[in-house]
matplotlib code that plots the C-alpha trace (Angstrom):
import matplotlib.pyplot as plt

x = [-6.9, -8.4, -11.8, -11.1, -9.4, -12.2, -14.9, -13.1, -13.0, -16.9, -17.6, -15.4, -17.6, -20.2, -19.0, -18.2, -21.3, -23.1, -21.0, -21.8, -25.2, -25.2, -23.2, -25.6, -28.4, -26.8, -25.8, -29.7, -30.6, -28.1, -29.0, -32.4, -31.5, -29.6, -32.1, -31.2, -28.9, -29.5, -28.4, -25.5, -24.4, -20.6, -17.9, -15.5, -15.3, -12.9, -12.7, -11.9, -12.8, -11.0, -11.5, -10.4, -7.2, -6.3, -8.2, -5.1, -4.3, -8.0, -7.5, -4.6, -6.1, -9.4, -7.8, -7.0, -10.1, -12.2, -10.2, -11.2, -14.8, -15.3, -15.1, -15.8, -18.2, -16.3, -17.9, -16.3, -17.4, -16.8, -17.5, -16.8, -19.8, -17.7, -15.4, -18.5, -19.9, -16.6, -16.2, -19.5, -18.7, -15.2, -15.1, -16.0, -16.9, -20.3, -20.2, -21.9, -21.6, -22.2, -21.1, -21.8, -21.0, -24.5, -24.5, -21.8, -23.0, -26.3, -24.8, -22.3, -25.2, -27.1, -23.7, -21.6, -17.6, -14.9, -12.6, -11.7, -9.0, -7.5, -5.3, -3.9, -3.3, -7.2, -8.1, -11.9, -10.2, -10.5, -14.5, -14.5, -12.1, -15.0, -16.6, -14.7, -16.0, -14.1, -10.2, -9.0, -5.7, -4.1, -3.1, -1.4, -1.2, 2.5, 5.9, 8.3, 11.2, 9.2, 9.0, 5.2, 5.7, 6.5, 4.8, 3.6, -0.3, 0.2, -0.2, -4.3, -4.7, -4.7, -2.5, -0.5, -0.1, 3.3, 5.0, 8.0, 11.3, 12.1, 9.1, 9.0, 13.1, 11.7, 9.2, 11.3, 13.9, 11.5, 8.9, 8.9, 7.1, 5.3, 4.6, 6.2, 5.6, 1.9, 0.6, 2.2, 1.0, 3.5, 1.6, 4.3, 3.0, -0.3, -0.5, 2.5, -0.2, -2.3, -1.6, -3.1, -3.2, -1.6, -4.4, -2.4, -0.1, 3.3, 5.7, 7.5, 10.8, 14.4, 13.6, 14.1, 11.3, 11.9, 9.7, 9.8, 7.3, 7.9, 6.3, 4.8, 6.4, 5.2, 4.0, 6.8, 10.9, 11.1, 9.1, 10.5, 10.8, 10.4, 12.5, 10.5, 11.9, 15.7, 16.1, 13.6, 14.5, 17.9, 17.3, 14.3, 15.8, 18.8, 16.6, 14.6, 17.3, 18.8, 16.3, 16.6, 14.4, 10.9, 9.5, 6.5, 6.2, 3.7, 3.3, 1.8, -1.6, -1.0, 1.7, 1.2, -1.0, 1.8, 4.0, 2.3, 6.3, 5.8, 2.7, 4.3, 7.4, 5.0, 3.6, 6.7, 7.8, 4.7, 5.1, 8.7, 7.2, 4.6, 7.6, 9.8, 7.2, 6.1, 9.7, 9.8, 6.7, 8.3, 9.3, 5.6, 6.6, 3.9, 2.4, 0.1, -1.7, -5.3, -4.6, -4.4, -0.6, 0.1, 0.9, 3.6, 5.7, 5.3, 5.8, 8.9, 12.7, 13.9, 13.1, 13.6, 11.9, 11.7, 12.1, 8.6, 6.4, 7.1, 10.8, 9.6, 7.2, 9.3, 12.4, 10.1, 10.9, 14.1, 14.4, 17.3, 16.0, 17.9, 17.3, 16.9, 18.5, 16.9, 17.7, 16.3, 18.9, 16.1, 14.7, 14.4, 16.9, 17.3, 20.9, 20.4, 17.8, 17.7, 19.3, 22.5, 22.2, 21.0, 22.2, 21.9, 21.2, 21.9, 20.5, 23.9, 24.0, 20.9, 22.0, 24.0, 21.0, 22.6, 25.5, 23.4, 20.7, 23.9, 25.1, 21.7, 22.6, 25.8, 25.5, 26.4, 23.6, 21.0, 22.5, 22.0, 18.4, 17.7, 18.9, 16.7, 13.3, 13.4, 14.3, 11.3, 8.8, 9.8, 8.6, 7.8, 7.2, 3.8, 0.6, 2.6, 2.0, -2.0, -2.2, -0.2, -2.9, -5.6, -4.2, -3.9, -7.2, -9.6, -7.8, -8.4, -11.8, -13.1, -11.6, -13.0, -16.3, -15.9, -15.5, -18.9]
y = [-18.1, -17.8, -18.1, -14.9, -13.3, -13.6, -12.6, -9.5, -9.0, -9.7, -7.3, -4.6, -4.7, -4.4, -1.5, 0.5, -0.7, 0.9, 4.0, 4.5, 4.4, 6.8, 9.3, 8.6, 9.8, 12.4, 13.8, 13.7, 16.3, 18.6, 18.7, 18.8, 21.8, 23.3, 23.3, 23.4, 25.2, 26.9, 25.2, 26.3, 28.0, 27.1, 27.7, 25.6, 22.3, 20.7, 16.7, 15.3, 11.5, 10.7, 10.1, 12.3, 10.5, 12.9, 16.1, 18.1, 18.3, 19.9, 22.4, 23.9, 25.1, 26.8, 30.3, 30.1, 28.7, 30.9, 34.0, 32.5, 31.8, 35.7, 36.1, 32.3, 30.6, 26.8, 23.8, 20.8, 17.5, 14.7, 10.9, 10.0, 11.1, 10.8, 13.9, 15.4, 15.6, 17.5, 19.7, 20.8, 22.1, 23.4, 24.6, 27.8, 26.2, 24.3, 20.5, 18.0, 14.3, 12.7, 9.0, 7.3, 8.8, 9.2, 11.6, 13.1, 13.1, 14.6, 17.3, 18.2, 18.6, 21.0, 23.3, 25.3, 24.1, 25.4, 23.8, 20.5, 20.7, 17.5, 17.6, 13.8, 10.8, 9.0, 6.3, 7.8, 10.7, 9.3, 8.8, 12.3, 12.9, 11.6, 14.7, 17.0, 20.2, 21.7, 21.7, 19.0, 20.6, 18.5, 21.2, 18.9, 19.3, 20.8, 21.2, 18.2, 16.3, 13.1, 10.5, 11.1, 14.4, 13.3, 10.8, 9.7, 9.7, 13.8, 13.4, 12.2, 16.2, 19.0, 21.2, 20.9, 24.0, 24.1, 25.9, 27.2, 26.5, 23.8, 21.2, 22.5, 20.9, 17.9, 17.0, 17.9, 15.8, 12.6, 12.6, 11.1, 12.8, 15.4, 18.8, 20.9, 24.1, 23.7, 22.0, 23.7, 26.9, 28.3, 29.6, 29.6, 28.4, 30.4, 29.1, 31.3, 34.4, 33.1, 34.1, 31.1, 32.7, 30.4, 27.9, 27.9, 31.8, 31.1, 32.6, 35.8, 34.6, 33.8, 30.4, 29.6, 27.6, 24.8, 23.1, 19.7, 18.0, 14.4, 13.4, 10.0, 6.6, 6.1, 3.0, 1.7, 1.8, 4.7, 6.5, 5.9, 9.9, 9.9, 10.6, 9.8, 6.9, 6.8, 11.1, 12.2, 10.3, 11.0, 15.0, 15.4, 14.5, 16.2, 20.0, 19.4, 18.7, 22.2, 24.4, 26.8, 25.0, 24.9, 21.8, 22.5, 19.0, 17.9, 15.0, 14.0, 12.7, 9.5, 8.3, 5.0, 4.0, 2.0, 0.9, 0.7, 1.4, 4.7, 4.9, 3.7, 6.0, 8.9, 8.2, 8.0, 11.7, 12.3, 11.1, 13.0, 16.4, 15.6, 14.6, 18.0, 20.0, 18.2, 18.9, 22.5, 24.7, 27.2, 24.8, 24.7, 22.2, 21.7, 18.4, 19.8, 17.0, 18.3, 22.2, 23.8, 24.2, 27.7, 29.0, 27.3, 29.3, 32.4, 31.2, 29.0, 30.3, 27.2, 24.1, 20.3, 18.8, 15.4, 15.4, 16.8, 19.7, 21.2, 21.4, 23.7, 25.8, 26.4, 27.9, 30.5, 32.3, 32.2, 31.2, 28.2, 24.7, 21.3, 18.4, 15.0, 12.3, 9.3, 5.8, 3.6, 3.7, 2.6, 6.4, 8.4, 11.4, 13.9, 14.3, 17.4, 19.1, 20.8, 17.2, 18.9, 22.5, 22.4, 21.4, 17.0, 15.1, 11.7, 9.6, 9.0, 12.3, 12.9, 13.9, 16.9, 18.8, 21.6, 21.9, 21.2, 24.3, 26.5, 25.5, 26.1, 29.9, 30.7, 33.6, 31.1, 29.2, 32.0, 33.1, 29.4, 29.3, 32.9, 31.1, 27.7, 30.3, 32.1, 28.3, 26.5, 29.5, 32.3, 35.6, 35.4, 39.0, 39.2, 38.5, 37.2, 33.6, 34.4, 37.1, 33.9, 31.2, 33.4, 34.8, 30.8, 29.4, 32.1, 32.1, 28.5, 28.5, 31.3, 29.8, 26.3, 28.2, 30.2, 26.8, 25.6]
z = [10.4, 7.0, 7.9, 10.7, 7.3, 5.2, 7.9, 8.8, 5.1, 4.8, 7.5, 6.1, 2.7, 4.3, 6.4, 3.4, 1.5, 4.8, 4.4, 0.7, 1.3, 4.2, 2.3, -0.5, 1.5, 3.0, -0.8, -1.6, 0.9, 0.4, -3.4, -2.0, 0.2, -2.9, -5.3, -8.6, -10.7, -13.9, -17.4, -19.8, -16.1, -16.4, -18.7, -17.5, -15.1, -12.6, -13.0, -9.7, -9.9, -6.5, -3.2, -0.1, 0.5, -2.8, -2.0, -0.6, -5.1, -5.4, -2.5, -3.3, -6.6, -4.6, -5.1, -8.2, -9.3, -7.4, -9.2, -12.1, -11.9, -11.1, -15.4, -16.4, -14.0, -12.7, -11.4, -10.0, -11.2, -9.2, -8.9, -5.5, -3.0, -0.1, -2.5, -2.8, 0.5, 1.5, -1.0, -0.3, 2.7, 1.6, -1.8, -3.0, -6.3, -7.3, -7.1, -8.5, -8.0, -11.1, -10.4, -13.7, -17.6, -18.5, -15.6, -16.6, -20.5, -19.3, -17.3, -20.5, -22.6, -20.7, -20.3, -22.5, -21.2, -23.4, -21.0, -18.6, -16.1, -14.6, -11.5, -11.8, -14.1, -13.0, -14.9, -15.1, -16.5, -19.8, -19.8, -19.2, -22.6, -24.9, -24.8, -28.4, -27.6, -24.0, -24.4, -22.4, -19.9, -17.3, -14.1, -11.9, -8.3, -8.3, -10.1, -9.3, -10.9, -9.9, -13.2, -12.8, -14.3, -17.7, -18.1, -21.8, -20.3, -20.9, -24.8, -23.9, -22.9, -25.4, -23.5, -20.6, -18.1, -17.1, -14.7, -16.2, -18.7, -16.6, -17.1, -20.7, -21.3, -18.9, -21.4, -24.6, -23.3, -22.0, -24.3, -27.7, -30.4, -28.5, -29.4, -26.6, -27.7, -28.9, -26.3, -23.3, -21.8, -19.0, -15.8, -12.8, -9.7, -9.3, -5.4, -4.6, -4.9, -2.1, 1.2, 3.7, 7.3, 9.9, 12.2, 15.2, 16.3, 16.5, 19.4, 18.3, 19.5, 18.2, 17.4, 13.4, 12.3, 10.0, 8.1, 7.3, 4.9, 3.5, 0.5, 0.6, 0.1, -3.5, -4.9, -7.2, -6.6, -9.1, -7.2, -3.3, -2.5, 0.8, 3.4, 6.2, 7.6, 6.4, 7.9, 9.7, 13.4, 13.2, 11.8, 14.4, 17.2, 16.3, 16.0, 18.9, 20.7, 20.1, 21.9, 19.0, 16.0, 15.8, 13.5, 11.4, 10.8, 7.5, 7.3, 3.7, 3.2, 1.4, 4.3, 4.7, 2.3, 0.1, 2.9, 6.9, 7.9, 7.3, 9.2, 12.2, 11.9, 11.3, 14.8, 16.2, 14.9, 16.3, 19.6, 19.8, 19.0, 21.2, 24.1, 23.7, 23.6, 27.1, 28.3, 27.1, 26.8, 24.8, 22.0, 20.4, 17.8, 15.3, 13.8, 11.2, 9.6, 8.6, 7.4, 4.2, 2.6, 1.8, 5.1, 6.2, 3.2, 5.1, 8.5, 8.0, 7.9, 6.3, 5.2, 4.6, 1.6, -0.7, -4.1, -4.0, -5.4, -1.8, -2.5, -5.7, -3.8, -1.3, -4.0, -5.2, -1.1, -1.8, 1.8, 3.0, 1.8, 2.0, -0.1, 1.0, -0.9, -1.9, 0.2, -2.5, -5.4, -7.8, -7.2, -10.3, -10.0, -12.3, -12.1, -14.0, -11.5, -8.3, -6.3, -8.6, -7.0, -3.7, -0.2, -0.4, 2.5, 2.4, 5.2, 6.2, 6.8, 8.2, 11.7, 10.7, 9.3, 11.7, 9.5, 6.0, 7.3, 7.4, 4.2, 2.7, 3.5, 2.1, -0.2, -3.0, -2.2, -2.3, -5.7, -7.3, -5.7, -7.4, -10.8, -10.3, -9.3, -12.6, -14.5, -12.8, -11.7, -14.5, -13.0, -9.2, -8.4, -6.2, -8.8, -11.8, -11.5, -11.2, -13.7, -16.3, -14.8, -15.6, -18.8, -20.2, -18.7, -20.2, -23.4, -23.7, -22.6, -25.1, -27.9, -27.5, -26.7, -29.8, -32.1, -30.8]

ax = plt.figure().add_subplot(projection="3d")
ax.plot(x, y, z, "-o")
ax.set_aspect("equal")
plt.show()
């Protein structure tokens, strides 16, 4: 049994080592196809040093980078060439693979970068952090009450853009002997400007579309979010069943990855979407595992959401939303957060997520979810979030490039 172990384990090496080198090749002759670009061409650069299983954090940020770069040219800079061979084909910004730091140094010394934006904690991040010059801002990749989000590696950045009053009380509360007010900048949730158009047309009909989008199963207790196997059978079933839901179901990326027993209950959701939409033509229940999120904001009437930075995008619609409680009691709840405000649902309670949608909708409800959008998102009105993401990244671009 070993010996099959350690074959299979030879042969996948060598599989990837193939793969790498193929993707290698095929980076060559797009460059080659490319040309090349000017010097002191971009004023500021995306570091993305992961692999695809975390490119959804990148693409949400495509329209708000792309805004910017029409005043302050952008560039993404990443070290994974199976990253870069995708976002060449998908981003509207520049890439370049720069795999090793003299790469990366080279490339800084032909530019002119007041500023370097980060969208997660990367360990490679800190290779790029040798370089004095560019501001060094940590994005994200969404507003949460996860631990992750104030987490002491945010004192290695300059500034942190923040999304509202909310994460700037989080990190004044959590972090010891960091400078809140200095190194914050408050932008909203810039994504909420873009408008994503749907890839699939939904039926005009009286069905109210819900959307439900676990988070993944994290990689530590603290972290155990996800609600994907203690809810969903028991809620799914129970909405399908009705002949009046339709379940945008979003499954995220990184299910699985930690824990394969959320792999397998993700195929089984699968499977009974697949099975009522078999049984009824009309339902046209959705499993969208591949598109880009934006969309589903706009076509959704309500929706079920993780402790998650879905469960914060989706507040700023103002729309019904239920909260899904935490199994593992070694999650980290903010007592004091929106798990305190919103509609809970306990996996015990999981299959009366009829009743809990209807609760979500009591004009009591909508009042307290007005409150929490101005607390976490400030001013939501169309354009504000962009015209604050704008305002903070050029600001901090032209004076880093005015120091140098």
């Amino acid at each position: 049994m070993n010996l099959f172990r350690e074959a299979a384990a030879a042969a996948s090496v060598l599989r990837r080592a193939l793969e790498g080198r193929k993707a290698q090749a095929r980076w060559v002759r797009f460059e080659e196809s490319r040309g090349s670009l000017e010097d002191q061409r971009y004023s500021a650069v995306v570091h993305y040093a992961d692999g695809l299983v975390n490119m959804y954090q990148l693409e949400q940020w495509y329209e708000p980078l792309r805004r910017l770069t029409e005043t302050h040219p952008v560039a993404i800079v990443t070290r994974n060439v199976q990253s870069a061979l995708h976002l060449s084909e998908s981003s509207p910004l520049p890439v370049h693979f720069l795999p090793y730091i003299a790469d990366v140094e080279e490339f800084m010394s032909r530019q002119n970068i007041g500023a370097v934006f980060y969208l997660n904690q990367n360990t490679r991040n800190f290779q790029m952090m040798r370089f004095r010059e560019p501001a060094h801002v940590f994005l994200s990749h969404g507003e949460s009450e996860k631990d992750y989000m104030a987490s002491n590696q945010l004192k290695a950045y300059d500034y942190t853009f923040i999304a509202g009053d909310a994460a700037r009380d989080r990190l004044r509360g959590k972090l010891i002997g960091y400078d809140v007010d200095s190194r914050t900048r408050e932008i909203g949730r810039p994504q909420v400007d873009v408008h994503v158009a749907p890839p699939v047309s939904l039926p005009d009909d009286d069905r109210t579309v819900v959307l439900y989008a676990p988070t993944w199963e994290g990689d530590r207790p603290s972290m155990t979010y996800s609600s994907l196997v203690s809810h969903a059978p028991a809620m799914l079933t129970r909405l399908v069943a009705t002949g009046a839901h339709r379940v945008i179901y979003r499954p995220h990326p990184r299910t699985g990855i930690a824990d394969p027993s959320y792999r397998r209950k993700h195929g089984q959701i699968v499977a009974l979407l697949e099975q009522a939409n078999r049984a009824d033509a009309s339902a046209k229940h959705i499993v969208d595992a591949a598109s880009t999120f934006g969309w589903q904001l706009d076509a959704a009437d309500a929706c079920i959401a993780d402790i998650s930075a879905v469960a914060f995008d989706w507040l700023a619609t103002g729309k019904p939303i239920v909260l899904t409680l935490p199994a593992n009691p070694q999650a980290s709840v903010d007592e004091d957060g929106i798990a305190s405000t919103l509609v809970g649902v306990p996996a015990a309670g999981a299959a009366d997520i009829i009743a809990h949608l209807a609760a979500a909708d009591d004009p009591e409800r909508i009042a307290r979810r007005s409150e929490l959008v101005r607390y976490y998102f400030g001013d939501v009105t169309p354009g504000a979030s962009m015209t604050r993401w704008l305002d903070a990244a050029k600001a901090t671009i032209a004076a880093r490039i005015a120091t140098t």
